[in-house]
N, C-alpha and C positions, 0 to 999 in steps of 0.2 A: 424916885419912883419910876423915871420912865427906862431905868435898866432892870427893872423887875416887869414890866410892858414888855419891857423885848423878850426879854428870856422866856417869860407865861406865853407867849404870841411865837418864839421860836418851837416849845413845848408842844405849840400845839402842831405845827407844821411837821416836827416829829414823829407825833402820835398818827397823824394822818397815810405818812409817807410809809411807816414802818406797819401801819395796820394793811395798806395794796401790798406789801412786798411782802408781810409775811400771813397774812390772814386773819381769822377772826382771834381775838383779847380772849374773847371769852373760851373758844375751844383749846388754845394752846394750853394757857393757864389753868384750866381743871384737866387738862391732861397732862400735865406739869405735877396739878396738887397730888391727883393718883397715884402718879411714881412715887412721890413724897411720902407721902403716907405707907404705901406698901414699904418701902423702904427700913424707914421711922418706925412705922407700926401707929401711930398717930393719926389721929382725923387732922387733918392736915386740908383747909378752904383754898378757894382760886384766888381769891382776897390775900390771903396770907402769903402765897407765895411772893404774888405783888410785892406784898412790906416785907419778906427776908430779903428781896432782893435791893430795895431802898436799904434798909441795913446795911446790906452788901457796901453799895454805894456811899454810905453814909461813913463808914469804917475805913473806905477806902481815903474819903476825904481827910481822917482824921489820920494820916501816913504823908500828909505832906505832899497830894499832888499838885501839879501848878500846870499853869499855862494852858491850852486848847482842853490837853485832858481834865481838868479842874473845870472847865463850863460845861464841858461834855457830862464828866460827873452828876455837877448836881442837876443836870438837863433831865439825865437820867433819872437821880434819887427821886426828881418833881412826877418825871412818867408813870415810875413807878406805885407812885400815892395815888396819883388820880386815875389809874387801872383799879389800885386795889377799890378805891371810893368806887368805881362803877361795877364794878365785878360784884358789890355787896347785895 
């Protein structure tokens, strides 16, 4: 349990650091989902982007990565759920 402690408690240091350096969750991602959907042609949510992009991550995991980049990963796949969770 207390290696899921750290990594949930790194997750959040994360989301803090990366939310000053790149701006607000919510503006990137529904101008993210826009593109998406124009693209797609799709109704395509900021939510959703969120989880194709865990997918992403999640795909990537199942390729075999290892070492730094395998905690970085799933640091990621975890950010990216509980964006989508707050984006809803």
């Amino acid at each position: 349990m207390k290696e899921a402690e750290k990594v949930l408690a790194d997750c959040k240091t994360i989301l803090i650091d990366r939310g000053k350096q790149y701006g607000s969750a919510n503006k990137l991602y529904a101008a993210t989902a826009a593109m998406w959907a124009a693209y797609t042609g799709s109704d395509i949510e900021s939510s959703d982007v969120c989880v194709m992009l865990a997918l992403m991550k999640i795909g990537r995991l199942s390729q075999g990565v290892d070492g730094a980049a395998l905690e970085d990963t799933y640091k990621d796949a975890i950010n990216y759920l509980a964006l989508a969770k707050g984006l809803d």
